[in-house]
N, CA, C and O of each residue as an XYZ file, in Angstrom:
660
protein
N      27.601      3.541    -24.928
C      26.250      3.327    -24.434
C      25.986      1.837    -24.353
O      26.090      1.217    -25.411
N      25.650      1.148    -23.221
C      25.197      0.077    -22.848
C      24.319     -0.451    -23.007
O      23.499      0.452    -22.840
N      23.392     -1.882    -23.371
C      22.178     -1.734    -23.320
C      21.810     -3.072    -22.366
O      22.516     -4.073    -22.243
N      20.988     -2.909    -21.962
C      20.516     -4.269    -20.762
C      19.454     -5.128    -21.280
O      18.312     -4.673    -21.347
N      19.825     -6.858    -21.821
C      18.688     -6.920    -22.598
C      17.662     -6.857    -22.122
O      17.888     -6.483    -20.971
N      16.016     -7.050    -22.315
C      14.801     -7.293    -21.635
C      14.926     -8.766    -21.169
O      15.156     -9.574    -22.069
N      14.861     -9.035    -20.459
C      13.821    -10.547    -19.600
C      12.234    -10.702    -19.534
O      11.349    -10.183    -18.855
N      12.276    -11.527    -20.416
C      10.560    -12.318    -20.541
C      10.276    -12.361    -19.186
O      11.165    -12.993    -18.615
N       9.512    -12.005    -18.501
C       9.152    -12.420    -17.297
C       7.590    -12.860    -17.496
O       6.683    -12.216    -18.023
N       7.559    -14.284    -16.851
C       6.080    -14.573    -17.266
C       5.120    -14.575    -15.606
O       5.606    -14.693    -14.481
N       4.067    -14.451    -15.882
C       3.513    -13.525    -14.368
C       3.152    -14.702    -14.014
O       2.814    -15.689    -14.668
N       3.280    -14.457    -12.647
C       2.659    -15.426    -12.192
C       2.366    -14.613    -10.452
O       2.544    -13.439    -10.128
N       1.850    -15.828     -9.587
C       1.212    -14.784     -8.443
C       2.216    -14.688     -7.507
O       2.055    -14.396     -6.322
N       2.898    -14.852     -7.870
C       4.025    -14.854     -6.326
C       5.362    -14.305     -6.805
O       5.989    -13.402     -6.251
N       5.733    -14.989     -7.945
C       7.324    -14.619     -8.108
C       7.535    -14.316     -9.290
O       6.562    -14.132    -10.021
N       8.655    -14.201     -9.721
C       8.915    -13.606    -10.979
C      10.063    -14.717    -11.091
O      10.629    -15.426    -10.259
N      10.180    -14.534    -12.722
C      11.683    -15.601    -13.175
C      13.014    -14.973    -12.606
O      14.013    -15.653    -12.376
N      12.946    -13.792    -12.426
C      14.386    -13.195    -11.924
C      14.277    -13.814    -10.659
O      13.455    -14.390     -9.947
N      15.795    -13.347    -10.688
C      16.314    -13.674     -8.689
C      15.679    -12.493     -8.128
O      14.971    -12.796     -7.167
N      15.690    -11.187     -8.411
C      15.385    -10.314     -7.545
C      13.808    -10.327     -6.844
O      12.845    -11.036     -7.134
N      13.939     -9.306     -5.854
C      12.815     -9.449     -5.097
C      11.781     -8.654     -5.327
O      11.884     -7.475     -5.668
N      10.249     -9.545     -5.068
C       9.408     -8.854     -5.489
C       8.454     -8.218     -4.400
O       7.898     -9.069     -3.705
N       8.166     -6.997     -4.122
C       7.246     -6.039     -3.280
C       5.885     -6.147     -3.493
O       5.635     -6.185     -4.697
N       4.507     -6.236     -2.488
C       3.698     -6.496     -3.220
C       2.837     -5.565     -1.951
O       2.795     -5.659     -0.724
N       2.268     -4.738     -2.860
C       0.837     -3.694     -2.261
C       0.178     -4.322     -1.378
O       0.510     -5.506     -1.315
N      -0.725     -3.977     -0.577
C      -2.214     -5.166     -0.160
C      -2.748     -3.166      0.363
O      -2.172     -2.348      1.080
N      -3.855     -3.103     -0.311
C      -4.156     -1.664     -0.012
C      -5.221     -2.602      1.643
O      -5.701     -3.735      1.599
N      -5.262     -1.840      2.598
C      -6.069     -2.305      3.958
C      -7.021     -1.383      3.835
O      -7.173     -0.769      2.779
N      -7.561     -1.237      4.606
C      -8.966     -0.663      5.595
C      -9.178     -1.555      6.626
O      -9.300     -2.775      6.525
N      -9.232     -0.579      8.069
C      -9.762     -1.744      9.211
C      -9.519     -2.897      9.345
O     -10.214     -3.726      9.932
N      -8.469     -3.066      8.793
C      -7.467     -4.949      9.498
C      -7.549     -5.714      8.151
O      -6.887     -6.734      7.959
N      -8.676     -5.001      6.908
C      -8.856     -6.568      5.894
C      -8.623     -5.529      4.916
O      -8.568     -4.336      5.213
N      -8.460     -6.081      3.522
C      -8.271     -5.484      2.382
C      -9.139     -4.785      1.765
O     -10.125     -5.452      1.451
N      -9.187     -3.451      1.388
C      -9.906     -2.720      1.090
C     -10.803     -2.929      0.342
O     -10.379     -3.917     -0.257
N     -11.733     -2.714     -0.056
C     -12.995     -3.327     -1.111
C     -12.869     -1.885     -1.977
O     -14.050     -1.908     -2.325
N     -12.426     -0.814     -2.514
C     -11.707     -0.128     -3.527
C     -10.431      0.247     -3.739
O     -10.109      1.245     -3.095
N      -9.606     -0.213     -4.419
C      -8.400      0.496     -4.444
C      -9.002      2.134     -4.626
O      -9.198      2.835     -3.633
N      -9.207      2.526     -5.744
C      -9.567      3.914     -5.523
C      -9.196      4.819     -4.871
O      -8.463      5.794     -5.033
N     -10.191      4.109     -3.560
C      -9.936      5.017     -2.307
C      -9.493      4.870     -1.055
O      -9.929      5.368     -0.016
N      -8.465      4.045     -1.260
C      -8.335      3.087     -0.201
C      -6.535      4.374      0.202
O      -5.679      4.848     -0.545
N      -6.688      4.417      1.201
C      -5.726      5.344      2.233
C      -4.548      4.901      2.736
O      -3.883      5.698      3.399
N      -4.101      3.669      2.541
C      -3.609      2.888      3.160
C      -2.766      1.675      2.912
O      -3.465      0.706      3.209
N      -1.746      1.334      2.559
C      -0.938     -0.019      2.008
C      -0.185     -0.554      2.718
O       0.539      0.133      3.439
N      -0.117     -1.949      2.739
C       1.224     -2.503      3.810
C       1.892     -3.189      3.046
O       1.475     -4.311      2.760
N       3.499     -2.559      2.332
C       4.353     -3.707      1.787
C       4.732     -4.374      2.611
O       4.938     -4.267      3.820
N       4.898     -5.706      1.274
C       5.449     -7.430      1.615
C       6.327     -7.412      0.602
O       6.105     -7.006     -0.538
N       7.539     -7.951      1.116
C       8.618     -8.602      0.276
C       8.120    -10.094      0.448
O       7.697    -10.731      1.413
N       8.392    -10.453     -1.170
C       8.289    -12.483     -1.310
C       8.429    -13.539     -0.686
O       7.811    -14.597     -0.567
N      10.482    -12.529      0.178
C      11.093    -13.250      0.982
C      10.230    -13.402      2.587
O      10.374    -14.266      3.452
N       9.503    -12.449      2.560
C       9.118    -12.538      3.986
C      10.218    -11.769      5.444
O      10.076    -11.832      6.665
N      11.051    -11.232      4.756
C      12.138    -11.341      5.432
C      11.803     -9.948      6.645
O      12.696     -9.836      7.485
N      10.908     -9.177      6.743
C      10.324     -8.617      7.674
C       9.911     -8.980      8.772
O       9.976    -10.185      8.526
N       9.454     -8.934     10.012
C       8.749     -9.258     10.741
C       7.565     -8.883     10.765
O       6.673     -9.635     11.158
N       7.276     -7.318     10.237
C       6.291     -6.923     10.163
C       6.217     -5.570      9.169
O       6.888     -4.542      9.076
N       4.597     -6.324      8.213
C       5.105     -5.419      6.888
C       5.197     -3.488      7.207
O       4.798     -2.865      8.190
N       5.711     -3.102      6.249
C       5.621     -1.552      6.191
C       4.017     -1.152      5.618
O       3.444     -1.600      4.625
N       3.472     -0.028      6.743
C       2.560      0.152      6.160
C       2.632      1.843      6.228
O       2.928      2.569      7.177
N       2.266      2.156      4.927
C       2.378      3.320      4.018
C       0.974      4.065      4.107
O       0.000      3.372      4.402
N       0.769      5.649      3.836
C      -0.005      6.336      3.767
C      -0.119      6.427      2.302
O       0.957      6.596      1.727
N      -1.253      6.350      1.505
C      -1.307      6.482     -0.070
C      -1.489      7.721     -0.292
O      -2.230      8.226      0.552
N      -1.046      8.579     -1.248
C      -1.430      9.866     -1.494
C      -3.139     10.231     -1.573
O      -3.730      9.221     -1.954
N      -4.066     11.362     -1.327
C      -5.033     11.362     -1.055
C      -5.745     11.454     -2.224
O      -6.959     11.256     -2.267
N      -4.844     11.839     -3.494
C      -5.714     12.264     -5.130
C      -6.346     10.794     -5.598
O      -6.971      9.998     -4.897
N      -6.042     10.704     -6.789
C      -6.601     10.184     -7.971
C      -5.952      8.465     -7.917
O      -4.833      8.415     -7.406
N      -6.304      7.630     -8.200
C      -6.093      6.061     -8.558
C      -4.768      6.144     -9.280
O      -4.018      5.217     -8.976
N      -4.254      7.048    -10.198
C      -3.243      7.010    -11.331
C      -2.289      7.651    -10.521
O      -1.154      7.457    -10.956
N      -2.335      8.549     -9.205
C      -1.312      8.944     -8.195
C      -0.900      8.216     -7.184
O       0.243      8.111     -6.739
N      -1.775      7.767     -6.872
C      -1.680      6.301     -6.146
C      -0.620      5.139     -6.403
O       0.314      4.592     -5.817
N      -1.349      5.073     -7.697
C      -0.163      3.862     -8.727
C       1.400      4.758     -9.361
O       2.355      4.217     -9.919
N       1.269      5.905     -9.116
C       2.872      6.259     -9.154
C       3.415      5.676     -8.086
O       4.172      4.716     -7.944
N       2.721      6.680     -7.111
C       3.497      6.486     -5.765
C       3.991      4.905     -5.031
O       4.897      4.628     -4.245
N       3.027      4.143     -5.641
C       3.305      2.218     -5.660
C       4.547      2.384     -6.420
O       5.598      2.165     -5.817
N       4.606      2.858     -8.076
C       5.790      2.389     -8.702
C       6.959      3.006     -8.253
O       7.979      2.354     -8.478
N       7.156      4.450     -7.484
C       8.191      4.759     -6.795
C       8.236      3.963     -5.611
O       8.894      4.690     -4.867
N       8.076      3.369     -5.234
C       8.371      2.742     -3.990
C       8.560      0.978     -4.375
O       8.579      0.050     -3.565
N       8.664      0.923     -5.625
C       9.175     -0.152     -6.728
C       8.649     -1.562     -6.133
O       9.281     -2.543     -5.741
N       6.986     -1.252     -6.222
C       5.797     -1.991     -5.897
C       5.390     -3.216     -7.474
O       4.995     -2.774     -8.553
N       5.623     -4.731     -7.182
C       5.393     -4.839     -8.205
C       3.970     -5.820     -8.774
O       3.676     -6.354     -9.844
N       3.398     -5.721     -7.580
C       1.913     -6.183     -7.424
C       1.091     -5.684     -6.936
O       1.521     -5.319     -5.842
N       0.124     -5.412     -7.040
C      -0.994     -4.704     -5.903
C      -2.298     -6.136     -5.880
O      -2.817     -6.910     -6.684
N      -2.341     -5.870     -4.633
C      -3.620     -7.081     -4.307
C      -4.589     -5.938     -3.064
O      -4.441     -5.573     -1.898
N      -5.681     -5.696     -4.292
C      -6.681     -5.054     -3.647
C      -7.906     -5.558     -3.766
O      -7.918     -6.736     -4.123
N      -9.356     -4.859     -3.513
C     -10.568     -5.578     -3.589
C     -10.718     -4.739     -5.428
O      -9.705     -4.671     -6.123
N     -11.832     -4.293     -5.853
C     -12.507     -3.693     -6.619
C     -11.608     -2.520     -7.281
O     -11.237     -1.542     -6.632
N     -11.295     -2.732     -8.664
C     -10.329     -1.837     -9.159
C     -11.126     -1.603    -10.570
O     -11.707     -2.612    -10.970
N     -11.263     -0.297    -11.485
C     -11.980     -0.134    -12.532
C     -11.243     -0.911    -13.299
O     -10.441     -1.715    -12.823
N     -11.461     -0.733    -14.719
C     -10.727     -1.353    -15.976
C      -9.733     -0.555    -16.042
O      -8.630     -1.100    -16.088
N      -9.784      1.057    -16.069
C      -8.678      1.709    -16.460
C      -8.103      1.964    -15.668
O      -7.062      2.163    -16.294
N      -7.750      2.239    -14.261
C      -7.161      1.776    -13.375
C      -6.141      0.576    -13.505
O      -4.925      0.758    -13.440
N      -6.728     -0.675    -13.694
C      -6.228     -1.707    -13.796
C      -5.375     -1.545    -15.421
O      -4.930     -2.660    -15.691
N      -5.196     -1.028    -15.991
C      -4.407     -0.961    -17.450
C      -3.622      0.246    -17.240
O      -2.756      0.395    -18.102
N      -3.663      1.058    -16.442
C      -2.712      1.703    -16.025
C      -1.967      1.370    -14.947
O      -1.175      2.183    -14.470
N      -2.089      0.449    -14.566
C      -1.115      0.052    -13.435
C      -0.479     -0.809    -14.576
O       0.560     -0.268    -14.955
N      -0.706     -1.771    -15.137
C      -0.152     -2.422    -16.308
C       0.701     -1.608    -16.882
O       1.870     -1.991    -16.926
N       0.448     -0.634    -17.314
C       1.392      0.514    -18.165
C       2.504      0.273    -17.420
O       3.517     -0.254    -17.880
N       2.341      0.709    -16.050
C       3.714      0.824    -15.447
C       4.533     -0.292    -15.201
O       5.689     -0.259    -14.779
N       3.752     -1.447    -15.539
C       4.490     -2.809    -14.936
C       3.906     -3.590    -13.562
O       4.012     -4.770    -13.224
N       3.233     -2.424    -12.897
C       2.648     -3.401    -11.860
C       1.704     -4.518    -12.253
O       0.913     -4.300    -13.170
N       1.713     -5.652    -11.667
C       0.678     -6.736    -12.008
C      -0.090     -6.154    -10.823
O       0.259     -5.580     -9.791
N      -1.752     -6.660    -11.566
C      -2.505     -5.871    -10.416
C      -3.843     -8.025     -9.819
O      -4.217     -8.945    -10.547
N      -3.969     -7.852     -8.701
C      -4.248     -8.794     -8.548
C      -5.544     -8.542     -7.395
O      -5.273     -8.651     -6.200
N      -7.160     -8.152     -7.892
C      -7.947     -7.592     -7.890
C      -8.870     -8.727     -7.346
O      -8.695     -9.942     -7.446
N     -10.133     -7.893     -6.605
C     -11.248     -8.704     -6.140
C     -11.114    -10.050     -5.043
O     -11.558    -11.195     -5.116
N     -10.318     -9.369     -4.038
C      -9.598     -9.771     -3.385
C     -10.387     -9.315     -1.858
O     -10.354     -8.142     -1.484
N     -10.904    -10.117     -1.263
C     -11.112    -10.056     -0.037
C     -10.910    -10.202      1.250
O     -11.426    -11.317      1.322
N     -10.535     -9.953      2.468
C     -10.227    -10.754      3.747
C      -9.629     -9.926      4.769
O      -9.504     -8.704      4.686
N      -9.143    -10.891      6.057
C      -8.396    -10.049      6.938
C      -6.708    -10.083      6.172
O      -6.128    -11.001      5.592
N      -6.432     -9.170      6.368
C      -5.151     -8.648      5.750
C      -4.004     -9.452      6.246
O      -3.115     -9.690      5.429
N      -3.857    -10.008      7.727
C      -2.642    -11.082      7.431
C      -2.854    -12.153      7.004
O      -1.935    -12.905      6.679
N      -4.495    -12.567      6.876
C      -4.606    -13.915      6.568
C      -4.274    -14.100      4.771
O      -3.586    -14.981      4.254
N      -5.016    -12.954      4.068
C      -4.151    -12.536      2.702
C      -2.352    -12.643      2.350
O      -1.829    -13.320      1.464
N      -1.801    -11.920      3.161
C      -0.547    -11.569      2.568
C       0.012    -13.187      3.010
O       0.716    -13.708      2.144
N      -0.209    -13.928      4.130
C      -0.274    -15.378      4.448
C      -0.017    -16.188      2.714
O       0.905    -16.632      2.029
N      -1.342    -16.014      2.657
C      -1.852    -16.566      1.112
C      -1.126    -16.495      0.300
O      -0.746    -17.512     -0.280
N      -0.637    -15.154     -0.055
C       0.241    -14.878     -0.989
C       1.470    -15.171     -1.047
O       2.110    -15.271     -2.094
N       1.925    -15.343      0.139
C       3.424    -15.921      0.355
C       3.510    -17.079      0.062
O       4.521    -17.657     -0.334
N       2.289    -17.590      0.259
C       2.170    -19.099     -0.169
C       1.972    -19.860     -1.194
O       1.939    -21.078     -1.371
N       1.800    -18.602     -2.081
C       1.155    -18.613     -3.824
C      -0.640    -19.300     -3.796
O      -1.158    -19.819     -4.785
N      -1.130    -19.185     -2.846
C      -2.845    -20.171     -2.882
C      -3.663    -18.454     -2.873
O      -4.584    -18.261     -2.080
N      -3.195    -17.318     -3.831
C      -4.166    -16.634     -3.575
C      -6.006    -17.052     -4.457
O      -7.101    -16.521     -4.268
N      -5.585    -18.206     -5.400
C      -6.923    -17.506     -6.093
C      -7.655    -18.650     -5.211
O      -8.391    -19.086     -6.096
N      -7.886    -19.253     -4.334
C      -9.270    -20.312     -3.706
C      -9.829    -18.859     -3.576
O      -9.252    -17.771     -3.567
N     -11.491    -19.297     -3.456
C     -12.116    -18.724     -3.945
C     -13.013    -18.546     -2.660
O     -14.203    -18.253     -2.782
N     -12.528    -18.695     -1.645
C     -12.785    -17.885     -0.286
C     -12.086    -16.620     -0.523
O     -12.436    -15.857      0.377
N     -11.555    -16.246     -1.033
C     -10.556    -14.845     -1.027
C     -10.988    -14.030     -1.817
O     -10.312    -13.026     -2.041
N     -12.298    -14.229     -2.501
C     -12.973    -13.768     -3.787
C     -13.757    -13.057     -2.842
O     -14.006    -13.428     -1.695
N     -14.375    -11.324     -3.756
C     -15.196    -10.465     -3.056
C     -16.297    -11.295     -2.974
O     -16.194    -12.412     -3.482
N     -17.822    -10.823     -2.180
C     -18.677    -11.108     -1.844
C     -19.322    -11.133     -3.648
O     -18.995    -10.158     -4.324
N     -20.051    -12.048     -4.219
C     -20.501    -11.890     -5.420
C     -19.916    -12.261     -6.399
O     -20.477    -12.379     -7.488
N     -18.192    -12.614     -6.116
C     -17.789    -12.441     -7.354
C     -17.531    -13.900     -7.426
O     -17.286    -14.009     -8.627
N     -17.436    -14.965     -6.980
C     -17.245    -15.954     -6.901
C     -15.728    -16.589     -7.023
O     -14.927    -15.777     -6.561
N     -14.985    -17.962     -7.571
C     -14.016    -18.106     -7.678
C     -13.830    -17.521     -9.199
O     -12.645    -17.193     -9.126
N     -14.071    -17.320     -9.984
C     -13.495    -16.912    -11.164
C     -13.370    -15.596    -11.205
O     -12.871    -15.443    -12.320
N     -13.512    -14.300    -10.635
C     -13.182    -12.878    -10.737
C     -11.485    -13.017    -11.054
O     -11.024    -12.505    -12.074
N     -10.643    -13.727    -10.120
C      -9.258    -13.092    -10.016
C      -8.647    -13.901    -11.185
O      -7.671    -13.494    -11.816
N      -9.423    -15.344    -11.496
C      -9.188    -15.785    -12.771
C      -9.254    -15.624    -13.958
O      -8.513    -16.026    -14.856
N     -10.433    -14.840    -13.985
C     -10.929    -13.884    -15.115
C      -9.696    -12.830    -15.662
O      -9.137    -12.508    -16.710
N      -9.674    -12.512    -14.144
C      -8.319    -10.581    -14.343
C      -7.204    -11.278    -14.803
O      -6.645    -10.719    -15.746
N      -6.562    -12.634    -14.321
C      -5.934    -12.975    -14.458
C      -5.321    -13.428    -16.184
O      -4.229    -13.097    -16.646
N      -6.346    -14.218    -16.855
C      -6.351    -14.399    -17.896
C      -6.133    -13.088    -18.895
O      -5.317    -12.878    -19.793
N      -7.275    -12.261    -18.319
C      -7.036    -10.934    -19.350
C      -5.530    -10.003    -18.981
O      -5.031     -9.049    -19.578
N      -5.228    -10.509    -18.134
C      -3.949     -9.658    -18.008
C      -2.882    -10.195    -18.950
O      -2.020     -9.594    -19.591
N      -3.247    -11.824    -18.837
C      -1.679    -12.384    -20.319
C      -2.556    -12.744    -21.435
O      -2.509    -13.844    -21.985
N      -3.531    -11.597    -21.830
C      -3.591    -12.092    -23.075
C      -4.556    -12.651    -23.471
O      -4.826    -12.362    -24.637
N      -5.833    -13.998    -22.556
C      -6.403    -14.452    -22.489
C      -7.273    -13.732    -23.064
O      -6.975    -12.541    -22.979
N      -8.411    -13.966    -23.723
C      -9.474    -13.527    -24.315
C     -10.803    -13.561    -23.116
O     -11.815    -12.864    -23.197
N     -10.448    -14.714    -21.840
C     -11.424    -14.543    -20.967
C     -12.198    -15.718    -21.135
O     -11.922    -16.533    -22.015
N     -13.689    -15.945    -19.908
C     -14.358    -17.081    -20.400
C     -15.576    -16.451    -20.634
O     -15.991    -15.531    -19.930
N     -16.494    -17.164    -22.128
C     -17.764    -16.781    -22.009
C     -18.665    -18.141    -21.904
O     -18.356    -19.310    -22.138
N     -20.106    -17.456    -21.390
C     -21.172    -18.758    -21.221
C     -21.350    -18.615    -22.809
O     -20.788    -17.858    -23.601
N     -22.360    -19.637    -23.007
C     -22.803    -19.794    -24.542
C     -24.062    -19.060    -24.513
O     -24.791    -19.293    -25.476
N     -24.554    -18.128    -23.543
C     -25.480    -16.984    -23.402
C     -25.187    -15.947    -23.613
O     -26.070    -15.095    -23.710
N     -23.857    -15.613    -23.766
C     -23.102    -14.057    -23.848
C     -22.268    -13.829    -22.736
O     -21.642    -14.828    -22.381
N     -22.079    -12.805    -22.087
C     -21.563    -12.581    -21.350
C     -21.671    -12.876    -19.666
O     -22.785    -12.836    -19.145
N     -20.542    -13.153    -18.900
C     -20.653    -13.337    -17.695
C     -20.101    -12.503    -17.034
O     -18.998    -11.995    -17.235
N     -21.100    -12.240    -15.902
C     -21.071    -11.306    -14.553
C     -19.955    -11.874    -13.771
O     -19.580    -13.044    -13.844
N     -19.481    -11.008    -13.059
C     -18.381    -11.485    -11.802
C     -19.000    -12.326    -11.225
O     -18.352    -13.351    -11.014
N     -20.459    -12.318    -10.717
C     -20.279    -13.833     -9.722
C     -21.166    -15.166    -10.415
O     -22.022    -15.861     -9.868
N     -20.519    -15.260    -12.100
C     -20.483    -16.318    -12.902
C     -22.160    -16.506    -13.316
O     -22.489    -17.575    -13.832
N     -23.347    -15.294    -13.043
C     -24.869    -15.691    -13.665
C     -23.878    -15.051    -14.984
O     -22.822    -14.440    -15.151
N     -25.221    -15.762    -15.913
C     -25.468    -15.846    -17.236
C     -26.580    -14.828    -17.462
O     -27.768    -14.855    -17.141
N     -25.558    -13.569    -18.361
C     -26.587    -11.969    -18.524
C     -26.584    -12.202    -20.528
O     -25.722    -12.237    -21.406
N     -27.934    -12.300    -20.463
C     -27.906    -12.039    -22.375
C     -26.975    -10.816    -22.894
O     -26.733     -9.788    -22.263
N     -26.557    -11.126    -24.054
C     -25.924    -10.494    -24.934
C     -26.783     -8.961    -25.163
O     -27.989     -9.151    -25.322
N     -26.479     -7.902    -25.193
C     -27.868     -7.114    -25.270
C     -27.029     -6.479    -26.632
O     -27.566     -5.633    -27.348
């Protein structure tokens, strides 16, 4: 019996420390990125390399968010860049390994553009409301980060200051 060690891979938005290649979701609606994963019908993989001319775009299964994110990890998806994703949603895609890269707005080639380019978080690409810190926010809490707070309590996605209740 063999064993393969693990590789630290530390996240980042574009690539991974391995050589191999990385696949990355962009769930669409109507030409721009969906504003729910949830319910969003629709995905076009991107390889890193670019090496497509034009991405594959996939039918998502019609159930549940957690069938969805199988059907991403069988098709050995290792990012998803959608608009509006719950918490548990987003920690179950984690389970599986996908990095999930959320609150994400725009026309869909001008996105996957972005991403090839590693400039996803400017903060034109941020949903309506959420300002530049949403994907920074997800971002942080995804390695670990504890997150940012105002010295009022807690902050809303598009950075007001909501009392502690």
């Amino acid at each position: 019996m063999s064993s393969t060690p693990m590789l630290a891979v530390e996240i980042n938005l574009r690539t991974c420390t391995e050589s191999k290649l990385m696949i990355a979701a962009f769930t669409i609606w109507n030409g721009r990125i969906a504003p729910v994963f949830d319910v969003a019908g629709q995905a076009l993989l991107v390889d890193d390399t670019a090496a497509q001319d034009v991405p594959a775009c996939i039918q998502l299964p019609a159930g549940s968010a957690e069938e969805k994110l199988h059907f991403l990890h069988q098709q050995q998806v290792q990012v998803v860049v959608c608009g509006a994703m719950t918490r548990y949603t987003s920690r179950f895609a984690q389970g599986l390994g996908i990095e999930v890269l959320p609150f994400v707005a725009g026309e869909q080639q001008e996105i996957i553009t972005t991403w090839l380019n590693g400039n996803l978080l400017d903060k034109k690409f941020s949903m309506p409301g959420c300002g530049r810190n949403c994907l920074r926010n997800q971002m942080d809490k995804q390695a670990g980060n504890p997150g940012r707070m105002g010295r009022m309590g807690r902050r809303g996605c598009g950075g007001q200051q909501r009392p502690v209740k």
